[in-house]
N, C-alpha and C positions, 0 to 999 in steps of 0.2 A: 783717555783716548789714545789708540794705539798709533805709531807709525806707519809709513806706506806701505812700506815693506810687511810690519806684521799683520796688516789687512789684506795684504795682498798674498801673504801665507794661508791665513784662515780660509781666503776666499775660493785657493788653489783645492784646498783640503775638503771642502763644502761640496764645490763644483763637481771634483772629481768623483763624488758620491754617484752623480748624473750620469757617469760614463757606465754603468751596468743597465742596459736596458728595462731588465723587472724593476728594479729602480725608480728608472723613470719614469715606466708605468704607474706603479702605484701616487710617485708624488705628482703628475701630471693628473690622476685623479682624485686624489686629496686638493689639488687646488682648484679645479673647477666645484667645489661642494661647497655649497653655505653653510651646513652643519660640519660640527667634529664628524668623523669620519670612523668607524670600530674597525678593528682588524679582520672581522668576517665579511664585512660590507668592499674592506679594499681586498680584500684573498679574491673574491668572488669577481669584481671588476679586472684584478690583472691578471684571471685564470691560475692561480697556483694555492696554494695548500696556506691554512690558516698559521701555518707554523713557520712556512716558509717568509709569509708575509710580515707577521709580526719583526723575525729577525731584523727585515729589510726596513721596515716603518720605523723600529727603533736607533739602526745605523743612520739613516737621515734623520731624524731628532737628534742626535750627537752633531750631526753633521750641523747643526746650525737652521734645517732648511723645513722645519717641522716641527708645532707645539704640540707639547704633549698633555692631555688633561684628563680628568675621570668624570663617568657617571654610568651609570644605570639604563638601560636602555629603555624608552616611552614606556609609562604604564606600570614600571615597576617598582617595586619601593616596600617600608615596609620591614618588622620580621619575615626572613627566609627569605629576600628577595636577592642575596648574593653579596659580593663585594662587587663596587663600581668598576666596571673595566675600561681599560686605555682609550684615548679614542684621538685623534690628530688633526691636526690643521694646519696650515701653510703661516709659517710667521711670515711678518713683517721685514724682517732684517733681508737687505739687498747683498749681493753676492757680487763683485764684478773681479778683474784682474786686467791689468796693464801692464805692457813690457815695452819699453820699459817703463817706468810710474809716470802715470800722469793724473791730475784732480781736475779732472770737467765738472764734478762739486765745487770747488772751489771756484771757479769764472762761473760759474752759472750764479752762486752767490754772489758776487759783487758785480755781476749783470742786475741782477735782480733788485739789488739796492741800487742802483744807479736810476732804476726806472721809478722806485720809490721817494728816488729826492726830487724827481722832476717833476714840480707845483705845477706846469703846462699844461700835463695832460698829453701831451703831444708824442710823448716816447711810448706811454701806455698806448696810443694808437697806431705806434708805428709797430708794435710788437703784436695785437691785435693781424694787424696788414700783414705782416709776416708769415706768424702762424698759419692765417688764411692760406695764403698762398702754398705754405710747406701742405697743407691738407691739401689742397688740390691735387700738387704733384705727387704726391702717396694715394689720391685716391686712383677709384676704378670701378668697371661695372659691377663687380662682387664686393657689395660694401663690406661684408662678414669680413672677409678677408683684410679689407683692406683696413678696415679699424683693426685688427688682429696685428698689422704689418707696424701699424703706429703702435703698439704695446698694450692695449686697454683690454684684451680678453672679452670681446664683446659674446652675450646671450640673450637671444631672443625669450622675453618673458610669455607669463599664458598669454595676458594681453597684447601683445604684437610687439611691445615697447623693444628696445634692445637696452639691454643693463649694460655696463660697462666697468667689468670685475675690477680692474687694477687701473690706476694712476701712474703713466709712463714716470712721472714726473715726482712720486709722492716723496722723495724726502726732500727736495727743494721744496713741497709743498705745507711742509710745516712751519716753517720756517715765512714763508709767503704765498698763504694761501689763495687770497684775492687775487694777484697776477696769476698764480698756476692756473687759478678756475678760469683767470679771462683768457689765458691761453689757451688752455682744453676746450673751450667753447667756440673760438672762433678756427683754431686748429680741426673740431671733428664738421664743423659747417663748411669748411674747403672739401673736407673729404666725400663729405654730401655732395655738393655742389659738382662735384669731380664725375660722378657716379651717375648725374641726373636726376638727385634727390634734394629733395625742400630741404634748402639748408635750417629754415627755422625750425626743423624738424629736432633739431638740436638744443637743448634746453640746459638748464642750469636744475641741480636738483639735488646737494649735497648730504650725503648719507656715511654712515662712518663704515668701511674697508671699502669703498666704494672710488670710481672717479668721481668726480663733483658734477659729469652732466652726465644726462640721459637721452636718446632717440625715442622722440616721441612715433607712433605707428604712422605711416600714412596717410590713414584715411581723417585722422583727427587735423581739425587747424589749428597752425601753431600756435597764431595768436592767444586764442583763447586758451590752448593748453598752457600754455604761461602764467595767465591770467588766474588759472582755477589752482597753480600748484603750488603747494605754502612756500616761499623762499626763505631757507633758514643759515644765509650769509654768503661769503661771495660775491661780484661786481655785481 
């Protein structure tokens, strides 16, 4: 584990990749994709030349900010089917920079454990109440937005649901999964709530690169949309 200072080099080093706009086109649409991503698929997205793309997709995969994997495109396989070509995806690993150093990881951890020694119950619902309230004042009439403004990358699926690509929260959330989800959940029902929407609309629904809840559509009720969805861990 590195020091502050050299996370805080890596991160300057990463980031600054962002500062070329082709750049950040392409990894701005590398991260909205559920699949790896091929270099012809993001050339054609950021409008430039498959050569020029490649360059740029492989600079951010140095950079930290981009995995890199192979395969074969659907369908193909086989004698003469090629060698598997590059294809990308948005890691995992968090990027941030502080000037001067500061570890909001750090207090958010021993936040977190403090809410875990308390047998009451009582801190878990004051952090609940919180949350609540933070999503209110973040929300607005344009929910899209305003889950966007909280961190979560939210997308409307076929069926109306809204996914919610990213976890503001995810590396505190390994660490303490239970509290993050009971945070995420009552954090995105203020934001509902804020907006004029069923806050139960808000569900718990934990999938792996995912946030741990989902919006459920509208016209469905929440209750029973809870009732019918498998719950596989979380408050």
């Amino acid at each position: 584990m590195g020091t502050n200072e050299d996370r805080d080099r890596d991160a300057i080093g990463g980031l600054s990749s962002l500062d070329d706009p082709v750049r950040r086109r392409l990894y701005d649409y590398v991260r909205t994709c559920d699949e790896a991503v091929s270099r012809e698929d993001a050339a054609k997205a950021a409008g430039i030349s498959r050569t020029l793309a490649a360059y740029h997709l492989d600079k951010l995969a140095e950079a930290g900010l981009l995995t890199v994997g192979y395969a074969r495109a659907a369908g193909r396989g086989g004698p003469g089917a090629g060698r598997p070509a590059k294809r990308y995806t948005r890691t995992d690993q968090e990027l941030s920079v502080s000037v001067p150093p500061r570890d909001y990881g750090l207090l958010a951890g021993v936040l977190a454990e403090a809410v875990a020694a308390d047998d009451s119950g009582a801190v878990r619902e004051a952090v609940a109440a919180a949350a609540h309230a933070a999503g209110r004042s973040a929300g607005g009439e344009d929910l899209t937005a305003a889950l966007r403004g909280c961190g979560y990358e939210p997308a409307t699926t076929a069926g109306g649901s809204i996914d919610l690509r990213n976890c503001p929260f995810h590396r505190l959330a390994r660490e303490h999964t239970e509290l993050v989800c009971w945070l995420n959940l009552h954090l995105v029902r203020g934001v509902l709530e804020a907006g004029g929407h069923q806050p139960g609309r808000a569900v718990l629904a934990p999938r792996p690169g995912r946030c741990c809840v989902i919006v459920d559509p509208p016209e469905q009720e929440p209750e029973a949309t809870a009732a019918r969805r498998p719950h596989r861990g979380g408050p």
